[in-house]
C-alpha positions as CSV (number, residue, x, y, z in Angstrom):
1,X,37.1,-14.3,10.3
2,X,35.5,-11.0,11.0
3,X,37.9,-8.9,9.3
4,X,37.7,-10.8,6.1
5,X,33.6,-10.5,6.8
6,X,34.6,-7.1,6.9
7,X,36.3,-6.7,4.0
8,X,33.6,-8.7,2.1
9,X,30.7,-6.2,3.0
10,X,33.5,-3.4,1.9
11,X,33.5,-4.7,-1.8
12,X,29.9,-4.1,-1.5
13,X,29.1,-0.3,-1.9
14,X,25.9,0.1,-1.6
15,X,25.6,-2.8,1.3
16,X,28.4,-1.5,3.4
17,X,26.6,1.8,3.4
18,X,23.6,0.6,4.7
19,X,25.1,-1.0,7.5
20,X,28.2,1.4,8.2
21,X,26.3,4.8,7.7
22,X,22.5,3.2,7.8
23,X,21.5,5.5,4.7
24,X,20.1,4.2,1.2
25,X,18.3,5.9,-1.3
26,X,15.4,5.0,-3.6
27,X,17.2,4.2,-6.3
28,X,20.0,2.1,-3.9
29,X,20.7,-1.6,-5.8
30,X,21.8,-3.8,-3.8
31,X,23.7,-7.3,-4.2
32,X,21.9,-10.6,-4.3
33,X,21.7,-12.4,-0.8
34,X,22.7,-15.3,-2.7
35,X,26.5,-14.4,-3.1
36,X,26.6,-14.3,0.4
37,X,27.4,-17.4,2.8
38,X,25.1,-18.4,5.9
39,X,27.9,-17.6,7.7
40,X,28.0,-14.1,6.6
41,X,25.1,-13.6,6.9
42,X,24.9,-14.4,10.4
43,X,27.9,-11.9,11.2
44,X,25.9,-9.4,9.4
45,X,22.4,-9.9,10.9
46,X,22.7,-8.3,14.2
47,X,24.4,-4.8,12.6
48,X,21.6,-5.1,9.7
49,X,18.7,-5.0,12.4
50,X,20.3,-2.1,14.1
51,X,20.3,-0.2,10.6
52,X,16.8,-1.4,9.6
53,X,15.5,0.0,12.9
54,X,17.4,3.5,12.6
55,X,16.4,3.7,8.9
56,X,13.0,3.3,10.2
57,X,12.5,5.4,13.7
58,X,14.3,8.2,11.9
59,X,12.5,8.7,8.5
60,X,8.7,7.4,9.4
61,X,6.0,9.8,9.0
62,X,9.2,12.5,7.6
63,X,9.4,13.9,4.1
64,X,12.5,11.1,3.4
65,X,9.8,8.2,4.0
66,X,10.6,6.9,1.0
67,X,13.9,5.5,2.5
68,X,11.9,3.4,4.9
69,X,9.7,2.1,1.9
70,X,12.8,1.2,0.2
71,X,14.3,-0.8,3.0
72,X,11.5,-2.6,3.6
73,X,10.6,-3.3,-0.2
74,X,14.3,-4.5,-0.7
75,X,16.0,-8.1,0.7
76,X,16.7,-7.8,4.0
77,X,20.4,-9.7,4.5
78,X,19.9,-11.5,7.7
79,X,19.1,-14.9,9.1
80,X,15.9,-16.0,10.4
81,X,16.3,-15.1,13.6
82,X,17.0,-11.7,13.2
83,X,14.1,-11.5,10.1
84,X,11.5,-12.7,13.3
85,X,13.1,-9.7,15.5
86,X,12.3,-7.4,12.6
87,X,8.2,-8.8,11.8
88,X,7.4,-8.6,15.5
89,X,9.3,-5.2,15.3
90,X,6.6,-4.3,12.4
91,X,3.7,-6.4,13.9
92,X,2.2,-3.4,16.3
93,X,2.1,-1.3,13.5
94,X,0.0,-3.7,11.3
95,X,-2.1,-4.6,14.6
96,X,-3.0,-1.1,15.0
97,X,-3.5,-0.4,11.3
98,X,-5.9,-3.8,11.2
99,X,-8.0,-1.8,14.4
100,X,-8.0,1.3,12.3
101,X,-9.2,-0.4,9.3
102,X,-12.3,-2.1,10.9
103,X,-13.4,1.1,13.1
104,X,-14.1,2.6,9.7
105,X,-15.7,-0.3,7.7
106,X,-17.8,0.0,10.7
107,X,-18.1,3.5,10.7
108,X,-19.4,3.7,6.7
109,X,-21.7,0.5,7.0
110,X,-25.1,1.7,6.1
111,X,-23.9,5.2,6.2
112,X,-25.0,7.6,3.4
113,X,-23.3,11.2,5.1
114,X,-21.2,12.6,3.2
115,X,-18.6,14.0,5.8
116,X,-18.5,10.5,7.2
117,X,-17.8,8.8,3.5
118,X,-15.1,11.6,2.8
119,X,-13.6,11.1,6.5
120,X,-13.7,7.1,6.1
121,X,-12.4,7.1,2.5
122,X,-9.5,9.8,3.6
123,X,-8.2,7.8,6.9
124,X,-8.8,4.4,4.7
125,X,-6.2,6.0,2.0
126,X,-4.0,8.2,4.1
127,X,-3.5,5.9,7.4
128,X,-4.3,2.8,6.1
129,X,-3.3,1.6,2.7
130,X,0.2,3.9,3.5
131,X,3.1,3.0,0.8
132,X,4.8,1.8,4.3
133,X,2.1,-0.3,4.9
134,X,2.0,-1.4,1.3
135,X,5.4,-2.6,1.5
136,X,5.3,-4.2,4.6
137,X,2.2,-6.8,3.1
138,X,4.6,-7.4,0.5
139,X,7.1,-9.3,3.1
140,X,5.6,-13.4,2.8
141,X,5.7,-14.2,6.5
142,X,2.5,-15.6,8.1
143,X,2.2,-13.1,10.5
144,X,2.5,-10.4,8.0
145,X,0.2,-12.2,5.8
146,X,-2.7,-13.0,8.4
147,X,-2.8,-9.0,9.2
148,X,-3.0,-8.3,5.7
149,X,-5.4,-10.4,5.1
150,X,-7.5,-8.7,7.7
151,X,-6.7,-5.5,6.4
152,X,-7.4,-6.3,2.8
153,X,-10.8,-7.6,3.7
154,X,-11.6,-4.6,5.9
155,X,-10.8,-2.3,2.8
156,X,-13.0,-4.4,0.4
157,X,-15.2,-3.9,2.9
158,X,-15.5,-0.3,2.8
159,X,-15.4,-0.4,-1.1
160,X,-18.8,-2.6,-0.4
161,X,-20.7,0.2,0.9
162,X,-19.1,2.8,-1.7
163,X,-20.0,0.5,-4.6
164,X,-23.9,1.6,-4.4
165,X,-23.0,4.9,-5.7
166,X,-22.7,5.9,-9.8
167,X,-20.2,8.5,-11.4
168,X,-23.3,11.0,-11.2
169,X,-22.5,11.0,-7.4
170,X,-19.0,12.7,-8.5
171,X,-17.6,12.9,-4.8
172,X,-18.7,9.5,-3.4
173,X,-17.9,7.6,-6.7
174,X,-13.8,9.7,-6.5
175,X,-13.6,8.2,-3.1
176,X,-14.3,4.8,-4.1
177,X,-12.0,5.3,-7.2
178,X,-9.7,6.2,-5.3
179,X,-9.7,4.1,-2.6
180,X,-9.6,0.9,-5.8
181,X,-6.5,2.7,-7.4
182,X,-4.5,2.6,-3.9
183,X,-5.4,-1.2,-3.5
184,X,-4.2,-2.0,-7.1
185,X,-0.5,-3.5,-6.2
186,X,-1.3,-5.2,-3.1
187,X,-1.1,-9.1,-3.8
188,X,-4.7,-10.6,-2.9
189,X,-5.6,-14.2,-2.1
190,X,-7.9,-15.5,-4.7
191,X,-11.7,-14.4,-3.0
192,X,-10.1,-10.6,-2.0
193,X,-8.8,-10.9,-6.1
194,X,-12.2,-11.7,-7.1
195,X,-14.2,-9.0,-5.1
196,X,-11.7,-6.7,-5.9
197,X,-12.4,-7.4,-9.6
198,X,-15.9,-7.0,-9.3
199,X,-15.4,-3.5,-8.0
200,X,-13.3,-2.6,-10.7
201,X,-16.0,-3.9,-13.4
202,X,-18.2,-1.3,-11.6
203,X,-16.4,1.3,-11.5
204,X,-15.6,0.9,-15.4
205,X,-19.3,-0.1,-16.1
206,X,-20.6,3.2,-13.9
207,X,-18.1,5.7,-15.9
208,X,-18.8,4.2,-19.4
209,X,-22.9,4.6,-18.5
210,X,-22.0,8.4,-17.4
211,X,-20.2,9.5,-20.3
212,X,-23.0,7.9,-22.6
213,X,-25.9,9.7,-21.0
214,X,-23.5,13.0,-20.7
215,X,-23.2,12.8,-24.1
216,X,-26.7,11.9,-25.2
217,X,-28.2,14.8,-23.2
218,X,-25.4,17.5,-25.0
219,X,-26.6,15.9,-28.3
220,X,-29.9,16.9,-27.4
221,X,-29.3,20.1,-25.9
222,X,-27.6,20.9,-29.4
223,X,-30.5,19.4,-31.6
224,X,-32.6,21.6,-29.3
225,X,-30.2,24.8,-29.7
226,X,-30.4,24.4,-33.8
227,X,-33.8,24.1,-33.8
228,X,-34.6,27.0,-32.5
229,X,-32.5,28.5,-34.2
230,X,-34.2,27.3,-37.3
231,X,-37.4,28.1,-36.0
């Protein structure tokens, strides 16, 4: 049974290389879990955990990261069992992210400093909202989902306090731009969805008022201008 199991994951190029050599690249397509039996499956979970972790304790926080986004972004081909091994693998990094994540909504409530809003908005982009990360809250398991949730609200909660400032505050208002763009793919329960909405009408309502009054005070300085020189 094994060798035909073998021989099975051997038509399989891009599968067999995960597992054999525990390498992918971004552009790596792999089969559909579907054409695989439970049984399969099952022979393949144990060797597919032991890539998944290599894959991931080799290329985190490296310049080939992208191979652990990947990974986790794609199916993973084993059973439940081995899938549960693999979130509480993932869980202390999402715990410690969640910590992260409420230390500096904390940190910027009622907080008008600007090294403290470029420090916040920085860690909230660069150690929080991470691709890894990203893909990771894409994976629907409950525990996954719970500590998204937690982060997702901590984030929104952030964008709260940035809100109060207009595209005349050009640095504050990046950071809150920026910090909206990096939340733009993450899949939000309907209140997160709505708030998040809200931001985004802001932000668009703020830069649209900007670029008015820009303009109407170059239209004066020109009207200005060709007055005196008609004068």
């Amino acid at each position: 049974m094994s060798k035909n199991f073998e021989s099975t994951l051997q038509e399989h190029e891009t599968l067999n290389k995960l597992i054999t050599e525990k390498d992918l690249n971004t552009f790596t397509k792999f089969p559909t879990k579907n054409n695989f039996s439970s049984e399969f499956i099952d022979w393949l979970s144990p060797k597919y955990q032991e890539a998944f972790l290599e894959i991931y304790n080799t290329h985190l926080g490296t310049k080939k990261e992208a191979k652990v986004v990947k990974l986790i972004n794609s199916t993973w081909f084993c059973n439940a069992e081995t899938t549960e091994n693999i979130v509480e693998f993932l869980l202390p990094r999402l715990e410690a992210t969640n910590v992260l994540s409420q230390e500096l909504a904390k940190k910027i409530d009622g907080n008008k400093d600007l090294e403290v809003i470029l420090k916040v908005s920085g860690a909230l982009v660069n150690n929080v909202l991470t691709y890894v990360n990203k893909a990771i809250f894409e994976k629907d398991h409950p525990k996954i989902q719970e500590k998204k949730n937690e982060i997702v609200d901590n984030c929104l909660a952030v964008c709260d306090e940035l809100k109060r400032y207009k595209a005349s505050s050009e640095i504050e208002f990046s950071m809150f731009n920026g910090i909206l763009d990096r939340m733009r793919s993450i899949k939000m329960n309907e209140t997160q969805q709505l708030k998040y909405n809200s931001f985004l009408k802001k932000s668009q309502s703020s830069s649209n008022k900007y670029v008015i009054i820009t303009v109407i005070i170059v239209i004066i300085a020109l009207i200005r201008l060709i007055a005196g020189f008609a004068n």
